[in-house]
GUKOL-13826 format. One record per residue (C-alpha): residue number from 1; residue in three letters; chain; y, z, x. Coordinates in steps of 0.5 Angstrom, whole numbers. Layout:
% GUKOL-13826
NODE	num	residuo	cadena	c2	c3	c1
NODE	NUM	ala	A	Y	Z	X
...
//
This chain:
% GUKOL-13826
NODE	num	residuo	cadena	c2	c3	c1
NODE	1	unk	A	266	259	76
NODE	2	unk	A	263	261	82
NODE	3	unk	A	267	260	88
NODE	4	unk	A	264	259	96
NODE	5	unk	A	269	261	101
NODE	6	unk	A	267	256	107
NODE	7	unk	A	270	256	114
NODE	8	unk	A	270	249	117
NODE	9	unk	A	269	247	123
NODE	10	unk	A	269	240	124
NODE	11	unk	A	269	241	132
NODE	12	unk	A	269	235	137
NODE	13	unk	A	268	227	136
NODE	14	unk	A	263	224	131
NODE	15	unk	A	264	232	128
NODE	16	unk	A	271	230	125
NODE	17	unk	A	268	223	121
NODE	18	unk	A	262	226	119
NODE	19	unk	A	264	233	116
NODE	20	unk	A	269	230	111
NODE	21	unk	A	264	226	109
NODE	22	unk	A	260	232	108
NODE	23	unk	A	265	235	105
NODE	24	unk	A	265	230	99
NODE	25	unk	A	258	229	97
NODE	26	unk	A	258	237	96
NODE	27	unk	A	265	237	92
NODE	28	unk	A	261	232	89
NODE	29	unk	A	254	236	86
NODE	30	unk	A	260	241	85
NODE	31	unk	A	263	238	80
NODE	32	unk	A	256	235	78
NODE	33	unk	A	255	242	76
NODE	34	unk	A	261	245	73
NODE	35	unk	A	260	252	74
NODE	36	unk	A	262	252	82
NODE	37	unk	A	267	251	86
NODE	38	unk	A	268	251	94
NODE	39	unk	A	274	253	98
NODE	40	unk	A	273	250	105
NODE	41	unk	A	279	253	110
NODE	42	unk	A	278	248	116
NODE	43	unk	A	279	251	124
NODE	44	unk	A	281	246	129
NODE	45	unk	A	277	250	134
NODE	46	unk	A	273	246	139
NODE	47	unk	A	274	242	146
NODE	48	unk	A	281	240	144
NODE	49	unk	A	283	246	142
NODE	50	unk	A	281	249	149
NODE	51	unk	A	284	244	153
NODE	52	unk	A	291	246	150
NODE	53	unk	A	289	255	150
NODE	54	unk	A	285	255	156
NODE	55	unk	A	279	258	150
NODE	56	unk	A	274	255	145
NODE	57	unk	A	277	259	140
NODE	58	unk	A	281	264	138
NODE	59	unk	A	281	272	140
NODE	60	unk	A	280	274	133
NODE	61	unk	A	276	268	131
NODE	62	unk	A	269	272	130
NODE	63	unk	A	273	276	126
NODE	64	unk	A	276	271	122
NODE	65	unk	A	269	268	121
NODE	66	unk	A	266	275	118
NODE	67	unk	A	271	273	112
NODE	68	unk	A	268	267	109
NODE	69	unk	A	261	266	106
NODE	70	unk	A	258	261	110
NODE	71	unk	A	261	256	115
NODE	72	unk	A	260	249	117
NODE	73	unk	A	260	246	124
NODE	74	unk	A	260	237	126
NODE	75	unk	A	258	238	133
NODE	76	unk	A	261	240	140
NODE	77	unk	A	262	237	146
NODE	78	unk	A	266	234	151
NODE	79	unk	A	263	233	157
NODE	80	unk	A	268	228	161
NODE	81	unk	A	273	233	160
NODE	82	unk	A	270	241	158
NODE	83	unk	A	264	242	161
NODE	84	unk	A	257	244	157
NODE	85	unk	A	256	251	158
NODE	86	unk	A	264	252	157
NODE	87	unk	A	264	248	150
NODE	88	unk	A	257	251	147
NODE	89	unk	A	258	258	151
NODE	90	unk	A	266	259	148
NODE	91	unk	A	264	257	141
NODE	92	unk	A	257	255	139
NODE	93	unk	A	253	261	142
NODE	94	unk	A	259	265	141
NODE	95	unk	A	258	265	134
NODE	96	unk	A	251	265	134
NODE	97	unk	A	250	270	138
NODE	98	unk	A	257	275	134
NODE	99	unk	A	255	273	127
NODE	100	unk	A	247	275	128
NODE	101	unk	A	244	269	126
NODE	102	unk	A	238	271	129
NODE	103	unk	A	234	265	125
NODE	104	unk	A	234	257	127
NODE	105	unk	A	231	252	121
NODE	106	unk	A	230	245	123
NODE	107	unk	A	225	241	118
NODE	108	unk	A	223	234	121
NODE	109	unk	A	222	230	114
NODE	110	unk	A	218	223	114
NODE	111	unk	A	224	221	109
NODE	112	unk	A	222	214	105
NODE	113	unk	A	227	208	108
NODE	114	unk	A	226	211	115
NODE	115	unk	A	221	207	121
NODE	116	unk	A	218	212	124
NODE	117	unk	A	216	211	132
NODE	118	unk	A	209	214	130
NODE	119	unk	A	204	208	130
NODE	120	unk	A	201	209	124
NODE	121	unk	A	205	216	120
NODE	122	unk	A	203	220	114
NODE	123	unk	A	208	224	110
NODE	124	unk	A	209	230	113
NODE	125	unk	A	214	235	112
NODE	126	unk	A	215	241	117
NODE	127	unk	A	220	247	118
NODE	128	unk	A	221	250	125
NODE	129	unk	A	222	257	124
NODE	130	unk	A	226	259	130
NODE	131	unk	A	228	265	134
NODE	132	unk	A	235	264	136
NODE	133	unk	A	239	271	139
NODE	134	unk	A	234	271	145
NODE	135	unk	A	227	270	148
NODE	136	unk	A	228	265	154
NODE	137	unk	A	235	263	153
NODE	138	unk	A	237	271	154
NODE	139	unk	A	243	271	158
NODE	140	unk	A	239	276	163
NODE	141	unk	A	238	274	171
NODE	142	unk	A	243	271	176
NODE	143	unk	A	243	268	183
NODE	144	unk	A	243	272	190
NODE	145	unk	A	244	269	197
NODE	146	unk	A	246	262	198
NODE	147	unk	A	243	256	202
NODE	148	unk	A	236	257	204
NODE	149	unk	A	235	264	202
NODE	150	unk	A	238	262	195
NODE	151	unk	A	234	265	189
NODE	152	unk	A	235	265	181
NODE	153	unk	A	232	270	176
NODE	154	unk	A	232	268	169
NODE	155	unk	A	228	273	165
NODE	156	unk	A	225	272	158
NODE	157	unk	A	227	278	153
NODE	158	unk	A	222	278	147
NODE	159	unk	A	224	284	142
NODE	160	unk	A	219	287	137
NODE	161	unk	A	225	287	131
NODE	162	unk	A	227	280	133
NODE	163	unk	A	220	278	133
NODE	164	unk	A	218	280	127
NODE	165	unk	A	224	278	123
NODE	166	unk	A	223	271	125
NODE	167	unk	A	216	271	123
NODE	168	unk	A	218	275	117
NODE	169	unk	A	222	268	114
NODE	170	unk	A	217	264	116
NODE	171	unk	A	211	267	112
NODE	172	unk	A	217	267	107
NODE	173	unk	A	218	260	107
NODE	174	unk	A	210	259	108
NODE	175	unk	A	210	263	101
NODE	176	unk	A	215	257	97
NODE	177	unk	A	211	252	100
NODE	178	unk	A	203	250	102
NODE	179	unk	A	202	257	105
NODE	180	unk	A	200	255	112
NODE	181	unk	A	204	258	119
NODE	182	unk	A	203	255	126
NODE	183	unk	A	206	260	131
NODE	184	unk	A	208	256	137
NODE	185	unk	A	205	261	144
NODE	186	unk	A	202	260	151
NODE	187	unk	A	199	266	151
NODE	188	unk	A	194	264	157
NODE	189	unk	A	200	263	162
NODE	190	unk	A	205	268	160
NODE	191	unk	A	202	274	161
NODE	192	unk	A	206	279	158
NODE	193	unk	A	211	276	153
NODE	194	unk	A	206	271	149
NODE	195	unk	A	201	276	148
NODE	196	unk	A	207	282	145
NODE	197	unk	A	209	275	140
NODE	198	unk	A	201	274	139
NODE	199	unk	A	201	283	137
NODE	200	unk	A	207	282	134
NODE	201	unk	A	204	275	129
NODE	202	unk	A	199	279	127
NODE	203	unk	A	202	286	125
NODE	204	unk	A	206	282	121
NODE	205	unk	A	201	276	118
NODE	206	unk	A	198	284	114
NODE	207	unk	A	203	284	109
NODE	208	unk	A	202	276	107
NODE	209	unk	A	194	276	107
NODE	210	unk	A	196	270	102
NODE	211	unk	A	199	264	108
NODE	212	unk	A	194	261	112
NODE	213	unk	A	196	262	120
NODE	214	unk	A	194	259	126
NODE	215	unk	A	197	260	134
NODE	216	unk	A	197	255	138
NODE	217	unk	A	199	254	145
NODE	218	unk	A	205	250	145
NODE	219	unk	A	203	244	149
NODE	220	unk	A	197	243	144
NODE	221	unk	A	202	243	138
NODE	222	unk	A	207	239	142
NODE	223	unk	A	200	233	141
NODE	224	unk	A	200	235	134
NODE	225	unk	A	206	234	133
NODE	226	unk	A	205	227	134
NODE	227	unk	A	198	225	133
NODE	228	unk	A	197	230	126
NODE	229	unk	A	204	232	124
NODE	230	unk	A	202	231	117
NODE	231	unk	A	197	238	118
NODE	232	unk	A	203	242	119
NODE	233	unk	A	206	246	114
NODE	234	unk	A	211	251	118
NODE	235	unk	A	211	253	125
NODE	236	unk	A	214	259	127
NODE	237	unk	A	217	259	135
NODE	238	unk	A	220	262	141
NODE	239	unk	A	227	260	142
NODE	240	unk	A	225	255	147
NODE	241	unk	A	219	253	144
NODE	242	unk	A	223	251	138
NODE	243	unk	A	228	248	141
NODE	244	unk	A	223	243	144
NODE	245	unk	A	219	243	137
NODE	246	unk	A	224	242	134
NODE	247	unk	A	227	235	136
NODE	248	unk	A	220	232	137
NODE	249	unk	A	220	233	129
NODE	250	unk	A	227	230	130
NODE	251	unk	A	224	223	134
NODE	252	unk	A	218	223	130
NODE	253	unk	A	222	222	124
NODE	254	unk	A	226	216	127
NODE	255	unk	A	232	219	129
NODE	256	unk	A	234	226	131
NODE	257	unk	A	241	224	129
NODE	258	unk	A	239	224	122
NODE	259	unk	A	236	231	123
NODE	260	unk	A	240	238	120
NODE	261	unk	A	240	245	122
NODE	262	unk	A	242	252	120
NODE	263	unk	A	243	258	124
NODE	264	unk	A	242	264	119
NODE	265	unk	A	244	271	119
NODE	266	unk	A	238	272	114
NODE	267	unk	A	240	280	112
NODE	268	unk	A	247	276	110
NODE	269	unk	A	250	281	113
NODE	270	unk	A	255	276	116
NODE	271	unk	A	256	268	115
NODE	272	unk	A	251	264	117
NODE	273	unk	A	252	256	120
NODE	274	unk	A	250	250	118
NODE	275	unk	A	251	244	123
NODE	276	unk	A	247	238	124
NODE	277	unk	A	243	236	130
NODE	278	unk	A	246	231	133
NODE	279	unk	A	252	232	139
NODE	280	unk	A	259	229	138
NODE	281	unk	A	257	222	140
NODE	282	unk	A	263	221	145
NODE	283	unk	A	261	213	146
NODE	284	unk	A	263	212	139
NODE	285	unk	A	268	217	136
NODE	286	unk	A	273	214	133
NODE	287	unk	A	270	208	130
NODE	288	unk	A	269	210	123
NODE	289	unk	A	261	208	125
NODE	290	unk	A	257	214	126
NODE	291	unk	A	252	216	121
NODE	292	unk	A	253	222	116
NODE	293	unk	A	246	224	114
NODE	294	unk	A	244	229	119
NODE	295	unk	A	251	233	117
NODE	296	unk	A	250	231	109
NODE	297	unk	A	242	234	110
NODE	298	unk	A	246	240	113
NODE	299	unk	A	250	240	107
NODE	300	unk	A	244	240	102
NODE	301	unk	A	241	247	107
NODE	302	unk	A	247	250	106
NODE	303	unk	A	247	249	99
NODE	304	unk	A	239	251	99
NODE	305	unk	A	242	258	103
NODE	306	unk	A	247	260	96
NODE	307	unk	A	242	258	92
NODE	308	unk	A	243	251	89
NODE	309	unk	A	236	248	91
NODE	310	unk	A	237	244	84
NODE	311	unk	A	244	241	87
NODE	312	unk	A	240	240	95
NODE	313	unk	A	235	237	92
NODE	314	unk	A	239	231	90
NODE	315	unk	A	242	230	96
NODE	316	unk	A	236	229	98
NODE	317	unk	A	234	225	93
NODE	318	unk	A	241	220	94
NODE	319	unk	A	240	220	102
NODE	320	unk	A	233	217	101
NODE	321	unk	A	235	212	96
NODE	322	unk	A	240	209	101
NODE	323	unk	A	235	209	106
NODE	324	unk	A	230	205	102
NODE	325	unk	A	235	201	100
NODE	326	unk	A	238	200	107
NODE	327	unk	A	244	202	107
NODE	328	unk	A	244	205	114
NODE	329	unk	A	248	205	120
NODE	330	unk	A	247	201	126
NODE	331	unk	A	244	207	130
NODE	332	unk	A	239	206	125
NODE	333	unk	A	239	198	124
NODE	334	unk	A	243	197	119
NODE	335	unk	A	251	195	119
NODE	336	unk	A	254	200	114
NODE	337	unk	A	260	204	117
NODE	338	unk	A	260	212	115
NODE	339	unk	A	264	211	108
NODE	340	unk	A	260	206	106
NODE	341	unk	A	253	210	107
NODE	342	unk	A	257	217	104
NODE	343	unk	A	259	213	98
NODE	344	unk	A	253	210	96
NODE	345	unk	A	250	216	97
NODE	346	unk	A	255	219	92
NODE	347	unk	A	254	213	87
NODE	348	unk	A	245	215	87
NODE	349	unk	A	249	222	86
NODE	350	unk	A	252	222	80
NODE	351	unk	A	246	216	78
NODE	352	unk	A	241	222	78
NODE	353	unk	A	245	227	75
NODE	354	unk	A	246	223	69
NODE	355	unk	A	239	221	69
NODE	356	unk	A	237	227	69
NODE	357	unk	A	242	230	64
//
């Protein structure tokens, strides 16, 4: 029996309904599987949490993180009470930041059973490979003076070692699927940090000759994400443009609440996070309604990080299945609640397992 050591981190609002949800489709393909077991050890760290310590989190709470093998995050957030730099600062971006996850995966999937905006949508299926510790959201600059005279620096910080780890797992991931990478630049109006990122792009691409790479300035490849997604492959991005990139394959799936993330720590030095893309939905926390599948999705990247893609790819196959069979929650046009959407897709779990077997 292989056990998982887990750190849970069900954080604020909609986090606490749709992680325990997560939490029972993995014990799920865990018993479906016979030689896995996982040890979940949950941390009641988040906005509450800082309303009465005056902290995110603990003082030894990265240390306490570096124990585990991976953690698993709901969503943070409780702008009417802690403000928003306060909450993501003090824990999300903390952890990041601390544990080196120095890589952001986003797919953006054309799942069946989902309505896509797009008037007349081809299967598509990207990955967002993004930069995460630092590029334009580096923490170098401030403000001087006040009133008239007030000035903000915001300093991009772009380093080769970062780039080119970034790129690296994206021609990776390139390499197990159709062998095309996208680099995101602007390199025609950022005169220093976008060409270093191009330089870095093609230094790398000489070590996988097999993968088809492209650039492309990020407001054309914004338009191509919405006219011809089916043509992308994986892209390959700065912090910010990932992050923009990122939820545009959100919206066109229908939905970025359905939409999962990893932050990774790929030299596994230390735990990586999962978490979906979604926020804490404050407006319907408590109500049993929230719709569980980005963090179930997220559930199935954590899987595919350990190793058990055989296991993830049966989530995947059972979120479908509740899609087509419209077994959604109202964000989606439906009328199921989160339990009804988790057990059904449980149900199409244990279906596929004993077709399978």
């Amino acid at each position: 029996m292989i056990k998982h050591s887990i750190a849970v981190i069900p954080g604020d609002g909609v986090g606490n309904e749709v992680v325990p949800a997560a939490l029972k489709v993995l014990e799920t393909v865990a018993e479906i599987h016979g030689g896995v077991q996982f040890e979940w050890t949950h941390f009641p760290w988040g906005c509450e949490y800082y309303l009465q310590h005056q902290v995110m989190m603990p003082s030894d709470g990265i240390a306490t993180l570096k124990s585990f093998e991976q953690i698993f995050l709901g969503a943070v957030g409780m702008p009417q009470l802690v403000p928003d730099h306060i909450s993501l600062g003090g824990l999300l971006l903390k952890i990041r930041q601390e544990l080196e996850q120095s890589v952001n995966v986003r797919p953006a999937k054309l799942l069946r059973g989902m309505k896509s905006p797009l008037a007349e949508p081809q299967a598509f299926d990207i990955l967002v490979v993004r930069e995460n510790s630092e590029g334009e959201y580096s923490d170098v600059g401030g403000r001087v003076h006040n009133g008239q005279e007030e000035l903000a620096l915001q300093t991009a910080v772009f380093t080769r070692r970062a780039s080119e780890r970034v790129m690296r797992y994206a021609f990776e991931q390139a390499q197990r699927r159709h062998g095309r990478v996208t680099s995101a630049t602007k390199s025609n109006g950022l005169a220093h940090s976008m060409p270093f990122w191009d330089d870095v792009l093609n230094t790398v691409h000489k070590s996988y000759p097999d993968v088809h790479t492209t650039t492309m300035h990020i407001d054309a490849l914004a338009a191509l994400f919405v006219m011809r997604p089916q043509v992308i492959d994986v892209v390959v991005a700065s912090n910010l443009f990932g992050d923009i990139l990122s939820d545009i394959g959100g919206a066109i799936m229908g939905s970025i609440g359905i939409a999962p993330a990893a932050n990774l720590n790929v030299e596994r030095r230390f735990p990586s996070m999962f978490e979906p893309v979604h926020g804490s939905a404050p407006d319907i926390a408590g109500q049993g309604i929230a719709n569980p599948i980005g963090q179930i999705w997220t559930a199935k990247m954590m899987l595919d990080f350990l190793g058990y893609e055989d296991m993830g790819n049966l989530i995947l196959q059972a979120i479908e299945h509740s899609l087509v069979e419209n077994v959604k929650t109202a964000d989606l046009g439906g009328t199921a609640n989160t339990s009804e959407v988790t057990e059904h897709i449980i149900s199409h779990i244990r279906h596929l397992a004993d077709h399978q077997a």
